[in-house]
N, C-alpha and C positions, 0 to 999 in steps of 0.2 A: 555407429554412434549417432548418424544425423536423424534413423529410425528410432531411436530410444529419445530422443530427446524430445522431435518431432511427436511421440507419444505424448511425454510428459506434457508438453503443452497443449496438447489436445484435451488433454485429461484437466488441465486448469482451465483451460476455458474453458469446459461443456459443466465443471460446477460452477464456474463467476455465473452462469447465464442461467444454471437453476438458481443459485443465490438471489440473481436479480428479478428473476420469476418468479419468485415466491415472496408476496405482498403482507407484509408483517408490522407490525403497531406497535413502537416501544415507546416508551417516553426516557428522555436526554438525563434527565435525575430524579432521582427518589421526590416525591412532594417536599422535605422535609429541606431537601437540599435547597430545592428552585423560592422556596419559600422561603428560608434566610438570604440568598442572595437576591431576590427581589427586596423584603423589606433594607435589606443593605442600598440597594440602588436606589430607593428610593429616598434613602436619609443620606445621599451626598456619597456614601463609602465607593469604593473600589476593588472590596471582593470580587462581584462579578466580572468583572474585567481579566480578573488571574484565573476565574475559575474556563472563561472563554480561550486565555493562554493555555490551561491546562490540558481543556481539550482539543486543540489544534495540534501540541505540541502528540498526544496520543496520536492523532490523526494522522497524521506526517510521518509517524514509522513505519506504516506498511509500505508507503513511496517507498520510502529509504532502501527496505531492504528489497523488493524489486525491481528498484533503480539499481541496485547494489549487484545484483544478481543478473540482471540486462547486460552490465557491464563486461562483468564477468566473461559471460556466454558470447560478447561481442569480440571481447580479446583472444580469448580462445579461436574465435571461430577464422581471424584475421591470422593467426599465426600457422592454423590448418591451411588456410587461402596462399599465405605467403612459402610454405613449405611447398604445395605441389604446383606452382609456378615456378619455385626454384630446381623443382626435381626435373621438369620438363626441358631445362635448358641445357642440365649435363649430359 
């Protein structure tokens, strides 16, 4: 189990590190998009303010469900710990 797992994390890090390696130029929105909410911010409005909500709130799920899954693996892993402590005393 701790060989399988141990894999799997191997295997997501060695792509976050090509991910991060590979040096790529996108732009955050269409022209069309950043261009209505500029003229918006410029005449007082507060679209862009929901549209920077918008994208933090996208941003924040991959935490989530890595935190989510950290978790997971952490309870699991405490329960394995706690079992063969336990089995060692009987």
């Amino acid at each position: 189990m701790k060989l399988r797992i141990s894999k799997i994390v191997s295997a997501l890090a060695i792509a976050m590190l090509f991910m991060l390696a590979t040096p790529t130029t996108t732009n955050a929105q269409c022209p069309m998009c950043k261009m209505a909410a500029e003229s918006n911010l410029n005449e007082g409005g507060t679209a862009g303010e929901g549209l920077n909500k918008g994208i933090l709130m996208l941003f924040s799920m991959p935490y989530l469900l890595v935190g989510g899954v950290a978790f997971v693996w952490y309870k699991n892993r405490r329960e394995d710990a706690d079992w063969d402590t336990d089995a060692r005393w009987n």
